[in-house]
N, C-alpha and C positions, 0 to 999 in steps of 0.2 A: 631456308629464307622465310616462309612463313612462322614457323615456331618466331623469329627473329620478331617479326611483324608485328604476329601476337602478343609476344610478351612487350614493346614496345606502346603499343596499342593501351594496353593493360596499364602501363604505368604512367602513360603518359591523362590517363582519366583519373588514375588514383594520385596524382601532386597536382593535377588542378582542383580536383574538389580537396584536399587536404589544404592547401595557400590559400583556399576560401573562406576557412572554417574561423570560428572567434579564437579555437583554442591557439591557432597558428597566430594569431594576430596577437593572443596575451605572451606567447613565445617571443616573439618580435619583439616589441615592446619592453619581456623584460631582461634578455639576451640584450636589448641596449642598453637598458639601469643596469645591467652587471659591467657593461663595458667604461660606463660612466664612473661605476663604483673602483673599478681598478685603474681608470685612470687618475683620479685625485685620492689612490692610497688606501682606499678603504680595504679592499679586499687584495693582493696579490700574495704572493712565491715570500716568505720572508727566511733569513739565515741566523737569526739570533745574532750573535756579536759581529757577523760579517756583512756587508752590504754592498752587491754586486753593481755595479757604476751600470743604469739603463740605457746600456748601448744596443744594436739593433739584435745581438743575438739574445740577451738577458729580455728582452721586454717581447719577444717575438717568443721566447719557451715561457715565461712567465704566465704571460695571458693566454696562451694554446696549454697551458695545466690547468686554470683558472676554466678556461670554456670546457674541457675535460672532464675536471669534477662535477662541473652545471649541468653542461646538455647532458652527460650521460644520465645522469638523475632525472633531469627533468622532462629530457626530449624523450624516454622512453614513455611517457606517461602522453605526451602528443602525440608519437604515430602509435601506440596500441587500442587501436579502433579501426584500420581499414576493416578488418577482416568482418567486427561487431556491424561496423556503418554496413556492409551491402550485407551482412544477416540481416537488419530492422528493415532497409529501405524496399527489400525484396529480389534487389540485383543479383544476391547467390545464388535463391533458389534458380533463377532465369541462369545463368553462368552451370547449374549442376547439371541441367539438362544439355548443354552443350558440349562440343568434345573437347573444349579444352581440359588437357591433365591437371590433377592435383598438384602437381611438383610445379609443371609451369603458370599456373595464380601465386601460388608460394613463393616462386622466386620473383614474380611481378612485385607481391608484398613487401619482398627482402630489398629491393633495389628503388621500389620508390620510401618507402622507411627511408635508406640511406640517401634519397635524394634530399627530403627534407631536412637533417639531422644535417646531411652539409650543408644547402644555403646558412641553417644556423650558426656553424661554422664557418663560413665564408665570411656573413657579418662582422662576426669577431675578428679575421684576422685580418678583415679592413678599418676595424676598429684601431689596430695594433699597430696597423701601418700611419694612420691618420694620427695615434696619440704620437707617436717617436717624429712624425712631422714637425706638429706644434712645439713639442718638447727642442726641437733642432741639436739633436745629440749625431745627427747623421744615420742617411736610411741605407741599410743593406735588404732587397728586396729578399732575394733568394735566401738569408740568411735566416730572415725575420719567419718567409710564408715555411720553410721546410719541418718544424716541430708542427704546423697546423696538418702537413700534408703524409708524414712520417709516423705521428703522434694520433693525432686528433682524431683523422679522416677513417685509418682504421677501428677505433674504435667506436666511433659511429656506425662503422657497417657492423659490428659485433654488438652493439646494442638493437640497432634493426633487426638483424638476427632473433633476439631474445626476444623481442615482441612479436615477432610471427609465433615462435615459439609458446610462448605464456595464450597466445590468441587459439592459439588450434587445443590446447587441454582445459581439459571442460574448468579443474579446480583451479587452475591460474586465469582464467578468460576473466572472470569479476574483481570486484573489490578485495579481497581475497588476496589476486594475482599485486595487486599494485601495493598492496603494505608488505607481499610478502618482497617486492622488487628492491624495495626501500631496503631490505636486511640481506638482501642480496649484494647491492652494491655496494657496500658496505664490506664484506665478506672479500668481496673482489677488489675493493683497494687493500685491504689489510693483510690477504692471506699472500700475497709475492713478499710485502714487506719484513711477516716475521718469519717465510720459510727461505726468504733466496729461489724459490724456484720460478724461473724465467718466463714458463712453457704456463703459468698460470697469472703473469703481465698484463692481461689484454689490454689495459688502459694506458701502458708504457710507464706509469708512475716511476718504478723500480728502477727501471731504464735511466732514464732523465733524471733524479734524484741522486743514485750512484755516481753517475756522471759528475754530474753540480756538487756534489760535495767533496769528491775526490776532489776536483780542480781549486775550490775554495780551502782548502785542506793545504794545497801545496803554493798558496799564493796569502794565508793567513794563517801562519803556523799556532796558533792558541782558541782555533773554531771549536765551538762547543759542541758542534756536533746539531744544533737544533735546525730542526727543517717544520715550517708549516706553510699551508696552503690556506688562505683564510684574513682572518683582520691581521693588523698590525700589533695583537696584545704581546706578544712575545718578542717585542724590537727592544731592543738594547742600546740604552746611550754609550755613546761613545763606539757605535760599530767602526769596524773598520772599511774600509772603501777599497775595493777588488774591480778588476776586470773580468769577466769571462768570456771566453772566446765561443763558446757555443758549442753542440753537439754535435761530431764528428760523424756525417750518416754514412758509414763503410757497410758493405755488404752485408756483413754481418748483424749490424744493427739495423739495418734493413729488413734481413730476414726476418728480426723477430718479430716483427711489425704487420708477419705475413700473417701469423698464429691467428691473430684475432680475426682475421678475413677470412680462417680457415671456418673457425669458429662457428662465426655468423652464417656461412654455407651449412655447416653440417645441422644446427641448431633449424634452420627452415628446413630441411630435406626431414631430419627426426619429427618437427611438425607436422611435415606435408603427410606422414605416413600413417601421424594420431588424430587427423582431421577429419570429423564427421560427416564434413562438404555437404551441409548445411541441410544435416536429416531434421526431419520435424521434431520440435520436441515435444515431451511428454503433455500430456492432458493438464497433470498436476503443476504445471509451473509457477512461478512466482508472483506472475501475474492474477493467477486465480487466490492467489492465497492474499493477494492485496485485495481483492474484492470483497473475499469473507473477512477481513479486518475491517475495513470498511465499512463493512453492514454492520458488525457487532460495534463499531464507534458510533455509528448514527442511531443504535439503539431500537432499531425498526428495517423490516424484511427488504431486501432490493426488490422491485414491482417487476416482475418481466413479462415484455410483450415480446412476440415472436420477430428476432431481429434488432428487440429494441433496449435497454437498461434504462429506466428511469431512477431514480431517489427522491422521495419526498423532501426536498430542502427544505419547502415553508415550512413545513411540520418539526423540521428537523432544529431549523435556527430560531423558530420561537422559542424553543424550550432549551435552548445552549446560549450561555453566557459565556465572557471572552475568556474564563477560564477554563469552561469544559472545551473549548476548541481546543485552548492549549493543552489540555491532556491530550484530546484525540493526535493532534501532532506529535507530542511526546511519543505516542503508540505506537503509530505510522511508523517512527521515528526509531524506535527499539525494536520495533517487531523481529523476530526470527534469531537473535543475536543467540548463542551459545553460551552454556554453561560456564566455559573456560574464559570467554570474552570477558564475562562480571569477576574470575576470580583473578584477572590481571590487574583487570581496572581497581577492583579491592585492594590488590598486595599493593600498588603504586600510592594507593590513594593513602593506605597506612604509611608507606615507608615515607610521604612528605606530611605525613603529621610528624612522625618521631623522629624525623630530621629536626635540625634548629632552620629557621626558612632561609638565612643566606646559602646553605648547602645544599637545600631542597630547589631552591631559585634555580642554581647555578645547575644541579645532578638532573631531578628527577621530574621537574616541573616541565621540561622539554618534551621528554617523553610522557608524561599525562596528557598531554595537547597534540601527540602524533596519535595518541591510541585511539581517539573519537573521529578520526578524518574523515573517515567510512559515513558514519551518521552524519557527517555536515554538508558530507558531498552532494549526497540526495535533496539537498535542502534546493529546489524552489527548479525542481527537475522530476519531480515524480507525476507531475501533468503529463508533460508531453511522454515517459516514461511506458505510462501505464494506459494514456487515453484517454483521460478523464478529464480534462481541460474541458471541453465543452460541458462538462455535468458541473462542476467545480465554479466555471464562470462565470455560470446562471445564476448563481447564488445569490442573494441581497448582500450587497456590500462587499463583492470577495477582496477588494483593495484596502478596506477598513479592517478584516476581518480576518481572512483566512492567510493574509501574507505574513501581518504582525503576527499573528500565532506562530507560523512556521519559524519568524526570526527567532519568537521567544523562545522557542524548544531547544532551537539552535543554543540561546543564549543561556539557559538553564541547563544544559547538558556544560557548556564551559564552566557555568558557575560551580557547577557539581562537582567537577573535579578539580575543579583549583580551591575549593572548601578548606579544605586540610592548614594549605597552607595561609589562605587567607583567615582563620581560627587562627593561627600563631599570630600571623602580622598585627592582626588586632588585637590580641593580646599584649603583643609588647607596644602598640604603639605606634607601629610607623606607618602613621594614613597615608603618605606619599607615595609609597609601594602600592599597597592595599590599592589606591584608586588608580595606579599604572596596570595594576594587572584586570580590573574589573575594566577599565578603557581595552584592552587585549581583549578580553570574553564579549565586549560588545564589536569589535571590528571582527572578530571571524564570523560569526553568523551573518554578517553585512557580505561579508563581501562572501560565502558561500550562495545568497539567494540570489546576487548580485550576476557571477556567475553562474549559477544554474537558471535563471528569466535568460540570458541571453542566449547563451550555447547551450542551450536544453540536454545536455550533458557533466555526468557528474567527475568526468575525468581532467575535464578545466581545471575546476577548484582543485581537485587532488595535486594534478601538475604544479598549479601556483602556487598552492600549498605549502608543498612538502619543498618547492625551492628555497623560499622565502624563510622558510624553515630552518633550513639546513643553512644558508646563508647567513641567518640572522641569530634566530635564537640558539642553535645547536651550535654556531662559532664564538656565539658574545657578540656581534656586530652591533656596537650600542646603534647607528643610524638606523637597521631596521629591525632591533629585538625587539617587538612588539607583545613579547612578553614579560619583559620588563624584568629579566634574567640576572641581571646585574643595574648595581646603582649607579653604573653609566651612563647606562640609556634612562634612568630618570632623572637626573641631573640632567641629559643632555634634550630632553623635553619629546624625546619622542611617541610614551604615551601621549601625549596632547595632540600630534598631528596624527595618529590611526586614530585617536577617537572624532577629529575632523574626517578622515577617509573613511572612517565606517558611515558619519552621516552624509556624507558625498553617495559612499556605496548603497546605502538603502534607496535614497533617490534615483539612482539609475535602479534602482531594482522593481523601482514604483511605476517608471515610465515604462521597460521593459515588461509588467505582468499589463499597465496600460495598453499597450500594445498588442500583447497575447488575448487580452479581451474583447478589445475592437475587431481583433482578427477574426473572433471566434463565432 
């Protein structure tokens, strides 16, 4: 009964400070534009030549696939920080010395992870219930909520899993961990699909797809066979109009549903047993290696007093103009990256020159603008970070001065690698493109400083990121490819509203460093 207590204890601290946080509130927020987006068509379940009549079972699996491919992408990237938050705040160390076991914080971990990952899942599937209301196709409760609870909920608790998991090894805990999550998931929707093998489902895709197409199969005998999750680009005039009756939950398809719960246990117990439980770290850490960057950026010795760090700033900013800041950001900014990092960025960066740019847009342009997330994450988060906000703040002008820098670095790292193919654009001609993508390269650096001033963390932006991402420009979603991926989305004017959200986003990023300085 106490084990019982404790670990209740435990989690009942770890999802009130998680529902506090900003990144939970940007989750919120965009777990409802995704619901928004599937209810008026933009994103759901589409069959190519067939189209299933949105009755309670079709619009109840439709949207619990649609929440499926989101949270799991995205809510890994929200709860992967219990374990980092009570390293910085100091609560581990205080919890190492105590007799709580390793296994049971781990599995407090594992259980509030899956608390949060289902309220985001609960929203949705009252999202689902409330669109089939409006819609007045007729509501089957039980019909609708059981893909959310059969489907969805497990693989929430097997994504929770994974982030205890990726928290407790040292090479997956950073930045690192979260691009390598991204080629992860990815991995684990594909590999059921081209093997058949069941026992490697966790997301249930496989499951529910078989299912949906067998029955569309035997109710539209000339189905093409096409199955997407994503926009409408693959809908076919003249589909034909189907019933589906839903997915039959027998035992058996139940069990499989188990796998992934198995999963997510085994996945925390294999952490709990690589877990440092929160040894000091080394001398040499990351943080000392920001310092000596630091000093070599400012050109002049750090002064120490016994206890104290100072920086000559007057000395420092008389003689730096607003471009040698933007170098020293740029540095900050690259510092420590890998040999292998420049020679990706290189192949990428050739293979969309020697593309023609409609295939580079559409291929490769996606992936140039995931491969820098890492460096934009950091953007307008390495204050609170590192500790340096109150040295940083002192500064003459740091709202004039040190913020625009940081956007620009931000923004000349985008410029850098969309180069390539912005050289072709302007070669042939098409300014329209050209300044849809350069509106792109000014809203992500807005809106990484935007989020990092507020949630002084850089796993926000990654989260929002890499959703919006995958949403937008990696499906073609002309409404929000804000990379201007296709001449959809620039016919359809949506570079012109991210380059209004970026200068929306810089201003809250003004008010939020406002803030951090008055604080300071």
């Amino acid at each position: 009964m106490s084990t019982l207590r404790t670990l209740a204890s435990l989690m009942k601290a770890d999802i009130l400070e998680r529902t506090r946080s900003y990144s939970f509130l940007v989750t919120i927020a965009a777990t409802l534009y995704l619901g928004y987006l599937v209810n008026d068509g933009t994103i759901g379940v589409h069959m190519g030549n067939a189209r299933p009549v949105p009755n309670s079972a079709w619009t109840g699996m439709a949207v619990a696939l649609c929440t499926i491919t989101f949270v799991a992408l995205v809510g890994f990237y929200v709860v992967k920080n219990a374990i980092e938050r009570d390293r910085e705040t100091g609560v581990g160390q205080i919890l190492a010395g105590t007799p709580v076991r390793t296994t049971l914080y781990m599995m407090g971990k594992l259980f509030s992870n899956f608390a949060v990952l289902a309220i985001v899942t609960g929203i949705m599937a009252v999202a689902a219930i409330l669109m089939q209301l409006f819609r007045g196709e007729g509501l089957d409760i039980p019909v609708m909520v059981s893909p959310f609870l059969f489907l969805a909920l497990p693989a929430m608790f097997f994504v929770g899993g994974t982030a205890v998991f990726f928290e407790s090894v040292t090479l997956l805990r950073g930045g690192f961990g979260n691009v390598f999550y991204f080629f992860a998931f990815t991995a684990v929707i594909v590999v059921p699909m081209q093997t058949g093998i069941m026992a490697t489902d966790v997301f249930g895709l496989k499951l529910a797809i078989d299912r949906i197409q067998a029955d569309v199969r035997a109710h539209v005998p000339d189905y093409n066979g096409d199955f997407a999750i994503g926009t409408a680009a693959n809908e076919i005039a003249g589909s034909k109009p189907m019933v589906w009756g839903g997915l039959p939950w027998t035992a058996e398809n139940i069990g499989t549903r188990a796998l992934p719960i198995a999963y997510g246990f085994v996945l925390s117990l294999v952490g709990a047993g690589l877990f440092d439980r929160f040894a000091a770290r080394s001398a040499g850490s990351h943080k000392g290696r920001f310092r000596k960057l630091l000093n070599r950026v400012a050109g002049s010795p750090l002064q120490r007093i016994p206890g104290l760090i100072l920086l000559p700033f007057e000395v420092l900013f008389s003689r730096f103009v607003s471009g040698r800041i933007l170098v020293a950001e740029l540095r900050l900014m690259l510092q420590g990256l890998a040999w292998w990092w420049y020679a990706v960025a290189l192949g990428l960066w050739i293979a969309s020159v020697s593309m023609d740019p409609t295939s580079a847009r559409e291929t490769i342009f996606p992936v140039l603008w995931i491969w820098p997330v890492l460096l934009w994450s950091g953007m307008g988060t390495r204050e609170k970070h590192f500790r340096t906000g109150s040295i940083l703040f002192s500064a003459p002008r740091p709202l004039a001065r040190q913020l625009p820098a940081t956007w620009g670095a931000g923004f000349v790292v985008a410029m850098i690698f969309a180069s390539g193919i912005l050289l072709r654009l302007a070669m042939s001609g098409e300014t329209a493109v050209f300044l849809s993508i350069v509106a792109g390269a000014i809203f992500i650096p807005s809106l990484a400083v935007a989020l990092g001033v507020w949630s002084g963390t850089s796993k926000t932006f990654e989260a929002f990121y890499v959703a919006f991402w995958y949403i937008g420009p990696a499906h073609h979603t002309p409404a929000i490819d804000f990379l201007a991926t296709t001449d959809k989305a620039v016919s359809a004017g949506t570079p012109v509203v991210f380059a209004i959200a970026a200068a929306l986003l810089f201003m809250l990023a003004l008010g939020g460093r406002l803030r951090q300085i008055t604080a300071a």
